[in-house]
C-alpha positions in Angstrom: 148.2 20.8 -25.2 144.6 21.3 -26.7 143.5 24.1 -26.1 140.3 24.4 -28.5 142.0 27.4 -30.7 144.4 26.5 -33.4 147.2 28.9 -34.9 146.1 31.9 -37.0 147.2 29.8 -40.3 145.8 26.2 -39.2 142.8 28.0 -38.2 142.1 29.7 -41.1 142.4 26.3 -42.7 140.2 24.4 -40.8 137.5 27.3 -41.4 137.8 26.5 -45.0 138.0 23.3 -44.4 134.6 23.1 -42.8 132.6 25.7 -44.9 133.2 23.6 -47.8 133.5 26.8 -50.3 133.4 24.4 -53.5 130.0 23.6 -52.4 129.6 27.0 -53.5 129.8 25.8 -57.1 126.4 24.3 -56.5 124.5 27.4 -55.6 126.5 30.2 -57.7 126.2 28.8 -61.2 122.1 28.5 -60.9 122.2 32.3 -58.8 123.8 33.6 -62.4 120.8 31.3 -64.4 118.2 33.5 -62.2 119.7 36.7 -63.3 119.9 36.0 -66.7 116.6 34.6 -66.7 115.5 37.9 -65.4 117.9 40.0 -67.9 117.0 37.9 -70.8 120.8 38.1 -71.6 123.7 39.2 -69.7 123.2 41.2 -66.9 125.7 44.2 -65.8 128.9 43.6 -64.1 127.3 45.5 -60.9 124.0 43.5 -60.5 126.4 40.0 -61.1 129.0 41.1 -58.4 126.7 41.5 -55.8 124.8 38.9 -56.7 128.2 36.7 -56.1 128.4 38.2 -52.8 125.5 37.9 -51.6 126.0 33.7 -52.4 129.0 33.8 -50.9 127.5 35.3 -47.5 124.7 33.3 -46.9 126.5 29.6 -48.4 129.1 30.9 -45.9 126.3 31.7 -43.1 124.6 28.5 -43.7 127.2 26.4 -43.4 128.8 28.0 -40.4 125.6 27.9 -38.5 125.1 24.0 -38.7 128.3 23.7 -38.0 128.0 25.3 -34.9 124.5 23.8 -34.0 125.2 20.7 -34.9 128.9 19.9 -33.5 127.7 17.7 -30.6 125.5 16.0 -32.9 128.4 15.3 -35.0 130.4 14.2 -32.6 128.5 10.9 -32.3 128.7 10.6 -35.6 131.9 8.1 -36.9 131.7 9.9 -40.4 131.5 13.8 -39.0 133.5 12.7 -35.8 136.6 14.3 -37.1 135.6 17.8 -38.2 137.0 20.7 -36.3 134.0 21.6 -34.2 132.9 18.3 -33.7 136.9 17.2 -32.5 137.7 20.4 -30.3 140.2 21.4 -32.6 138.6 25.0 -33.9 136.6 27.0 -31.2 132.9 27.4 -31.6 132.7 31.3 -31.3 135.1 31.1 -34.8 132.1 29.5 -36.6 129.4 32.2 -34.6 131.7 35.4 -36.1 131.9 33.7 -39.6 127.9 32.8 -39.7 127.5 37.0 -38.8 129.7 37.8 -41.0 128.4 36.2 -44.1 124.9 37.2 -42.4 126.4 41.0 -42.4 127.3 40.0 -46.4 124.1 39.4 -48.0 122.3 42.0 -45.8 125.0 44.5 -47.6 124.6 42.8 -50.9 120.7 43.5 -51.0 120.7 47.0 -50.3 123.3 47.3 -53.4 120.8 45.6 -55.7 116.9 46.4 -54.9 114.1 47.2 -52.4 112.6 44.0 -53.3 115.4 41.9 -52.0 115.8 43.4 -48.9 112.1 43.0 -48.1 113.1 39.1 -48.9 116.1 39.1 -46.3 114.1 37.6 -43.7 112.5 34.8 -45.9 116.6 33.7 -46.6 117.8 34.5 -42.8 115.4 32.7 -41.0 116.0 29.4 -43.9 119.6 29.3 -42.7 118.6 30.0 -39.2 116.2 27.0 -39.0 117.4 24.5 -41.0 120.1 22.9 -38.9 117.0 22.5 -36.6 115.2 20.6 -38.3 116.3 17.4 -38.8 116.2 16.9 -35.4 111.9 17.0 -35.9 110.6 16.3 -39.3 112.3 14.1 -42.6 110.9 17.4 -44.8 114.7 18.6 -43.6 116.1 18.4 -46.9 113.2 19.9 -48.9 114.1 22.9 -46.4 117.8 23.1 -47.5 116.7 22.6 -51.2 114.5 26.1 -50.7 117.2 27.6 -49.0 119.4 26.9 -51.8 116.4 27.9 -54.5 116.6 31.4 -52.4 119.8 31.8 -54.6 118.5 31.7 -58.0 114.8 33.6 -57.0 116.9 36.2 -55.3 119.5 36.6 -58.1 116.1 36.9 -60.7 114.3 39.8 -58.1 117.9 41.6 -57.7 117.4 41.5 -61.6 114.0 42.3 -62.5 112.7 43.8 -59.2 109.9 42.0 -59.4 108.5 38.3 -58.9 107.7 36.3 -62.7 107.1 32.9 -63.3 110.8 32.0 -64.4 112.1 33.0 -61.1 109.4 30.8 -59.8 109.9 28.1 -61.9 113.7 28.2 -61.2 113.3 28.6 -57.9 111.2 25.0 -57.5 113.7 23.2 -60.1 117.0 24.1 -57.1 114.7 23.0 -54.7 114.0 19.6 -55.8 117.4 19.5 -56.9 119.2 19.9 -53.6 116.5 18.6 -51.8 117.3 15.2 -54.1 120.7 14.6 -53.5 120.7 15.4 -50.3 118.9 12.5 -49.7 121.3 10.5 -51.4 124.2 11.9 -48.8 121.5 11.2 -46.0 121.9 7.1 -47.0 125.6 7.1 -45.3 124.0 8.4 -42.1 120.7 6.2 -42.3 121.5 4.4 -39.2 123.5 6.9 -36.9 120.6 8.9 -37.6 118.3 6.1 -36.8 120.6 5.9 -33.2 120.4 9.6 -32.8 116.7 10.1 -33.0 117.6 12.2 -36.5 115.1 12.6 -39.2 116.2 12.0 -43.0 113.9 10.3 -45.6 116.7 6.9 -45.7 115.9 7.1 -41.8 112.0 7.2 -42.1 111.5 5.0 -45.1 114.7 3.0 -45.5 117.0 3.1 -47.9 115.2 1.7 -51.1 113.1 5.2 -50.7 116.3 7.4 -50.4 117.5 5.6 -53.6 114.3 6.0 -55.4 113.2 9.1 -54.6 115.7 11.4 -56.0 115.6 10.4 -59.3 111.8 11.2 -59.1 112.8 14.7 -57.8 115.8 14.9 -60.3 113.6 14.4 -63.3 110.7 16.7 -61.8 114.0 19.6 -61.6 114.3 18.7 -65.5 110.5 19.8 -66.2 110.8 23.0 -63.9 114.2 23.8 -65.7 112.1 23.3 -69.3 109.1 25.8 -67.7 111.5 28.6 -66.2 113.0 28.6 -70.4 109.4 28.8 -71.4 108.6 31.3 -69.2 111.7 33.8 -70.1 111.5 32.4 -73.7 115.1 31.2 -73.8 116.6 30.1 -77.5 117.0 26.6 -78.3 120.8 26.2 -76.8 119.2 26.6 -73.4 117.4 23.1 -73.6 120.6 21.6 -74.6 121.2 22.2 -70.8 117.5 20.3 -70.2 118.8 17.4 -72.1 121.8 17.6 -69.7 119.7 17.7 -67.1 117.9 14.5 -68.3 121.2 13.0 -69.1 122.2 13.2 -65.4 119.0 11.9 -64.1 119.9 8.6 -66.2 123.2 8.8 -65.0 122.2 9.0 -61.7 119.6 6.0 -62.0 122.6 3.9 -63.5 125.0 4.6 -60.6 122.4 3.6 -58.0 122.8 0.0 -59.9 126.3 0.0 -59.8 127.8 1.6 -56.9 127.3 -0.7 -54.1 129.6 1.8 -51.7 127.4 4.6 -50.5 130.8 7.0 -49.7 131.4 6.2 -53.7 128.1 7.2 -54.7 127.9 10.1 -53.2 131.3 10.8 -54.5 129.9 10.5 -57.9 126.5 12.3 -57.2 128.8 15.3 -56.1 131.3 15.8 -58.8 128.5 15.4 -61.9 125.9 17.8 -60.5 128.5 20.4 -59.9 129.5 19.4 -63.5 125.9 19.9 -64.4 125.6 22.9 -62.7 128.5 24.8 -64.9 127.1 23.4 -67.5 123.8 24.6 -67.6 124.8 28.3 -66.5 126.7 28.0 -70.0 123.5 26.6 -72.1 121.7 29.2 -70.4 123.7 32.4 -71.6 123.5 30.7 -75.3 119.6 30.3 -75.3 119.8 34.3 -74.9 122.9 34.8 -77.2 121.2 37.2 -79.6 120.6 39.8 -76.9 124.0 40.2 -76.4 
């Protein structure tokens, strides 16, 4: 019989399942290129393990509160139709205790680090609290997500430095357009549910030649932003080996819009080489600061 609750281990599964923690890799890698940004080298093993926490709370927040907000919503949807809210097959409370408790783990995080990031908490809570929102009124939805995810690297630079520079800044812009970017491109396989739904996405609004277009434009802006925030902390040469990689996707990118016909495949693609991207520009970033080691 359904009953809406699953067994302790299947549970526990599901959760996973649905919080997607590899997406993790997107927003960890660039929170360590914030603090060494700010550290102009490595910084301690304290100041890096709370940074990690703190990620891991609010990815883990954000993702269980749209979830939760948008389960009916995703229920209409053929592609989401199956996930565990959506179906019945996890109970919404589960998702409600897990949003709290990541919630509950970067609250803790930022008073381990500095004043200065707990005076940013609510900036970064009330992101993931509106965010599932707001594709429901405006197509400026996935510029929102892209700042929430920029919160990562900015707060991982102030839990450094204490303070606010223009390399925080600057990194801080380049995640947004980043994120914001191809999450457009996973918006294209929900251009006309959302369409159905009333849903706002820029492949909804302006059709899809737009959604293809316009994050390459953002892409190769994140590639200037990425070149300021090394100016600005006056990062060694290696780190704009990670630039070029940055361009180097943005090319990629343009040549898989030409020849991947399948949207699922794209986005498939698009995924797996900017998490590759992401690694590898944490790693071009500690050798543009070698020397201070």
């Amino acid at each position: 019989m359904q009953t809406g609750l699953a067994a302790a281990p299947n549970a526990t599964r599901l959760v996973l399942k649905e919080i997607r923690l590899e997406h993790t890799l997107f927003a960890l890698p660039f929170a360590y290129v914030g603090a060494i940004l700010a550290a102009r080298g490595l910084p301690s093993a304290y100041q890096l393990v709370w940074i990690t926490v703190a990620v891991l709370g609010a990815r883990t927040a954000a993702m269980a509160a749209n979830r939760y907000i948008d389960r009916d919503i995703d229920a209409r949807n053929p592609r989401t139709a199956r996930r565990a809210l959506a179906s019945g097959t996890l109970a919404p409370r589960i998702m409600l205790v897990l949003a709290c408790a990541g919630i509950g783990l970067l609250v803790l995080a930022a008073f381990m680090l500095n004043p200065l990031c707990v005076a940013l908490l609510p900036l970064a809570a009330l992101g993931i609290a509106i965010y599932p929102f707001l594709k429901r009124y405006t197509w400026g939805v996935h510029f929102v997500l892209g700042a929430v995810d920029g919160f990562a690297p900015l707060g991982a630079y102030v839990a450094v430095a204490g303070t606010i520079r223009g390399a925080g800044l600057w990194i801080f812009a380049a995640v947004t357009l980043w994120v914001a970017g191809f999450d457009i491109i996973y918006a294209l396989m929900d251009r006309d549910v959302d369409r159905a739904q009333n849903l706002r996405s820029i492949p909804a609004r302006f059709g899809e030649a737009s959604g293809r277009r316009l994050p390459i434009a953002l892409h190769a802006s994140m590639v200037v932003l990425l070149a300021l925030a090394g100016w600005a902390a006056q990062a060694g040469p290696l780190y704009y080996l990670g630039v070029g990689l940055g361009l180097a996707l943005v090319l990629y990118e343009d040549r898989l819009f030409d020849v991947s016909k399948n949207l699922f495949v794209l986005n498939e693609r698009v995924f797996v080489s900017n998490m590759a991207f992401s690694v590898a520009f944490l790693v071009s970033t500690l050798g543009g600061f070698a020397w201070h080691a």
